[in-house]
N, C-alpha and C positions, 0 to 999 in steps of 0.2 A: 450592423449588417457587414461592414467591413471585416470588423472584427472575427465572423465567424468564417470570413474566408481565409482568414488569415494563418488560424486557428487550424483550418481543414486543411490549407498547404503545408502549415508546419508538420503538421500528424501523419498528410499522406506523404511526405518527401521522409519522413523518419522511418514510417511502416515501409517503404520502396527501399530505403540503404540497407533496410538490416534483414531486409526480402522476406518479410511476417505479413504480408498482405489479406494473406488467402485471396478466396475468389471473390472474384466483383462482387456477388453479390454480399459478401462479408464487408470489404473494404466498404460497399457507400454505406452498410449499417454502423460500420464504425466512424463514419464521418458524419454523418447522418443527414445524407443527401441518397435518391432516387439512383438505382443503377443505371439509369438514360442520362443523369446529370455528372453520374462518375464516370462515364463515359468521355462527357464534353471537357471536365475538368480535368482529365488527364491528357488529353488533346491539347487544353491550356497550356499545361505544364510541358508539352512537348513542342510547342509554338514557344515558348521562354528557352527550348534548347536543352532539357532535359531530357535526356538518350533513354526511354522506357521499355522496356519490356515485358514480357508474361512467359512465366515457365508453365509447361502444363503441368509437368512432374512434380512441381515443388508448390504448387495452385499460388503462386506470389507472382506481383509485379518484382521485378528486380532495376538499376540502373545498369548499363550495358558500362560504363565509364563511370569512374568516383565521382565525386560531386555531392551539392546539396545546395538547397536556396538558403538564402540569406536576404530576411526582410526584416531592417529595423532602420529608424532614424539617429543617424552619428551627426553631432554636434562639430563642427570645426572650431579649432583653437587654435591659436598661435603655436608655433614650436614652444616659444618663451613657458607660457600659459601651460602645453602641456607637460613639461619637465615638474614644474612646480606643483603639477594637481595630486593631491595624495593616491595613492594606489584604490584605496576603497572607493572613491567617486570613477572609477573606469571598470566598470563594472561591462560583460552580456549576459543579456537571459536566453537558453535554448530551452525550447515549452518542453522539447522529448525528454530531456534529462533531468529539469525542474531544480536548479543549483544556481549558484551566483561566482562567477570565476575572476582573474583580474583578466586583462585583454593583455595580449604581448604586442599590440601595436605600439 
């Protein structure tokens, strides 16, 4: 259950930056939740501080300011430990883009 809200934050914060929404009722089919629920869930998203908007003209949610969420679990390691970790083990996954990058942290 987690997982598919997860899933659905990832989708809607990517469909919101690149302003391909369409209308609500498009957006919860592609999320595939209830337009009364995509409702509340972008209320969420605006209660975490994401600036949302809706153009009528362009029928898209948009972000009024850059941005995007960032939800994963990062492992703490020593400085030591990180210098020495090979490049391939520092891996992020973004679900929009579907690729495996190194992290320039």
């Amino acid at each position: 259950m987690a997982l598919h809200f997860f899933t659905r934050l990832e989708l809607a914060d990517f469909l919101i930056s690149r302003r391909s929404t369409g209308r609500p009722s498009k957006l919860a089919k592609r999320l595939g939740i209830s337009e009364r629920t995509l409702y509340d869930f972008l209320e969420m998203m605006k209660d975490l501080g994401a600036p949302i908007c809706y153009c009528k003209q362009s029928e898209s949610y948009y972000y009024k300011e850059k941005g995007c969420f960032h939800v994963r679990f990062r492992k703490q390691v020593s400085a030591e430990s990180a210098y020495a970790r090979p490049e391939s083990q520092n891996v992020s996954f973004h679900f929009a883009d579907i690729y495996m990058k190194p992290e320039n942290d």
